[in-house]
C-alpha positions in Angstrom: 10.9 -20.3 -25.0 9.3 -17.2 -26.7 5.5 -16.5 -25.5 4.1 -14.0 -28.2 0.9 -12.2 -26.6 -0.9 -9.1 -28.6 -1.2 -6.1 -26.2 -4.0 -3.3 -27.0 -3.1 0.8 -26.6 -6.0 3.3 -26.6 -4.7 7.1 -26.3 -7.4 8.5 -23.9 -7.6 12.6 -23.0 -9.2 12.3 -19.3 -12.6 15.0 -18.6 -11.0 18.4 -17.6 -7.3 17.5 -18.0 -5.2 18.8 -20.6 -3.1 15.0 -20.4 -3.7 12.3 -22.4 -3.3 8.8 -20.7 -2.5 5.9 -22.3 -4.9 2.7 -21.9 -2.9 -0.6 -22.0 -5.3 -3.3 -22.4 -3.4 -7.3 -21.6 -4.8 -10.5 -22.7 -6.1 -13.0 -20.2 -3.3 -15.2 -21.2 -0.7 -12.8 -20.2 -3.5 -11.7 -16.5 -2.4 -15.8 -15.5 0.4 -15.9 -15.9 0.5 -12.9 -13.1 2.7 -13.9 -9.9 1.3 -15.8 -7.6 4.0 -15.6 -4.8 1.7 -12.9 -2.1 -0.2 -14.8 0.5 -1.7 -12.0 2.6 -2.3 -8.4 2.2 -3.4 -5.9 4.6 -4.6 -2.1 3.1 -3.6 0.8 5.3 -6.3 3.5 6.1 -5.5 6.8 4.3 -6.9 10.2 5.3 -6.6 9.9 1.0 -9.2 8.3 -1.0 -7.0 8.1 -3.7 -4.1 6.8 -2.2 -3.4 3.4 -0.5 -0.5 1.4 0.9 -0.9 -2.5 1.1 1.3 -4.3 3.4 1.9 -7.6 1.6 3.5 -11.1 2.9 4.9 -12.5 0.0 5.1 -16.9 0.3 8.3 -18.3 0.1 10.8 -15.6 0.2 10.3 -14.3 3.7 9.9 -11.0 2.6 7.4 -8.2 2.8 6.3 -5.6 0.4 5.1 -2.2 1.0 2.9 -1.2 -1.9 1.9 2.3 -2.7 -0.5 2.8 -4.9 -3.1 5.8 -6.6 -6.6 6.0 -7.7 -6.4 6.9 -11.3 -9.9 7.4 -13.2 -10.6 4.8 -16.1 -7.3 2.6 -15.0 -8.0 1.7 -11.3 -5.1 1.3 -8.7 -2.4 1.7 -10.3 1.4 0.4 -8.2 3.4 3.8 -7.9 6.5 2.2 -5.8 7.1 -1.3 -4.4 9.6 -1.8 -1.4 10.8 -5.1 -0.8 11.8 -5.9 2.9 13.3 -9.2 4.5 12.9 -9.6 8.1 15.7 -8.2 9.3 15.0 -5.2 7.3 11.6 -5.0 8.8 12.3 -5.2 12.5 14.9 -1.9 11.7 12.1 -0.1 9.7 9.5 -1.3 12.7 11.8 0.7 15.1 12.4 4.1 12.8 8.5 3.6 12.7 8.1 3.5 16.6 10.6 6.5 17.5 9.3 9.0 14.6 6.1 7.9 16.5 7.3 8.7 19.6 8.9 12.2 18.8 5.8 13.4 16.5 3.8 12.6 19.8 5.7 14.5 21.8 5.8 17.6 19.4 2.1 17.2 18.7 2.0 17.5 23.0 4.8 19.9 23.3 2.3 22.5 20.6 -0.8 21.6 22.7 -2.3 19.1 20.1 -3.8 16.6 22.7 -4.8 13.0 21.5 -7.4 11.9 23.3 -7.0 9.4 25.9 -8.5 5.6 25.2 -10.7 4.7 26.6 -10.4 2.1 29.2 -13.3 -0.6 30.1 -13.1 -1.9 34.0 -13.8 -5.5 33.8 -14.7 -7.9 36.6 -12.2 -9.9 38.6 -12.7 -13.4 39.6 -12.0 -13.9 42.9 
C-alpha cells in the first residue's frame, strides 16, 4: 500500500542570523497517522530555557525513551536525539546516574561548594 501525502517547504532566513531554515509544513493526514505507542512523559527541569529532556514510557514495548530536544524560533521543539532503553538497560544507566552523583558531590564538597542541607520537619508521634 502506497499513501501519497503533499508536503509544504518554505525557505525562511531567521531575524539576525545569517542561516536560512527550512519550514516543513505536514498535512493533517500524515499529523494522525503519528505513533501512538508513549503513555507517559515526564519533562526534566533545565537550568536552559531552550533545552529539555522528556523521560517517556513508551506502552507495549517495555522500553523508555530519553528525548532531547531544543527550542528553535518559528519551528517549536524540535527532537535533537532519542535513546531508547529496555529495563535492563535502565536499571545500569540508573546506577552510572547515582555514582557520577555521588563523586560530583563529593568533588563539589572536597572544593568547598556546600549544598545546603534539607530541611527536615519534626512531626508528632503517637504514643
Amino acid at each position: 500500500m502506497i499513501i501519497g501525502f503533499e508536503i509544504g517547504f518554505q525557505f525562511r532566513r531567521m531575524a539576525g542570523e545569517s542561516k536560512i531554515y527550512a519550514i516543513i509544513e505536514f498535512p493533517q493526514e500524515l499529523k494522525a497517522l503519528k505513533s501512538s505507542n508513549r503513555a507517559a512523559a515526564h519533562v526534566l527541569p533545565s537550568s536552559r530555557e531552550d533545552q529539555q529532556v522528556e523521560v517517556i514510557l513508551e506502552d507495549g514495548t517495555g522500553s523508555v525513551a530519553l528525548r532531547l530536544s531544543t527550542w528553535t524560533e518559528g519551528l517549536g521543539w524540535c527532537t535533537q536525539k532519542t535513546i531508547r532503553l529496555d529495563g535492563e538497560q535502565l536499571d545500569d544507566l540508573h546506577h552510572a546516574i547515582s555514582v557520577a552523583r555521588h563523586r560530583l558531590n563529593r568533588q563539589r564538597a572536597e572544593d568547598g561548594q556546600f549544598r545546603p542541607a534539607a530541611q527536615v520537619i519534626q512531626l508528632p508521634t503517637v504514643a
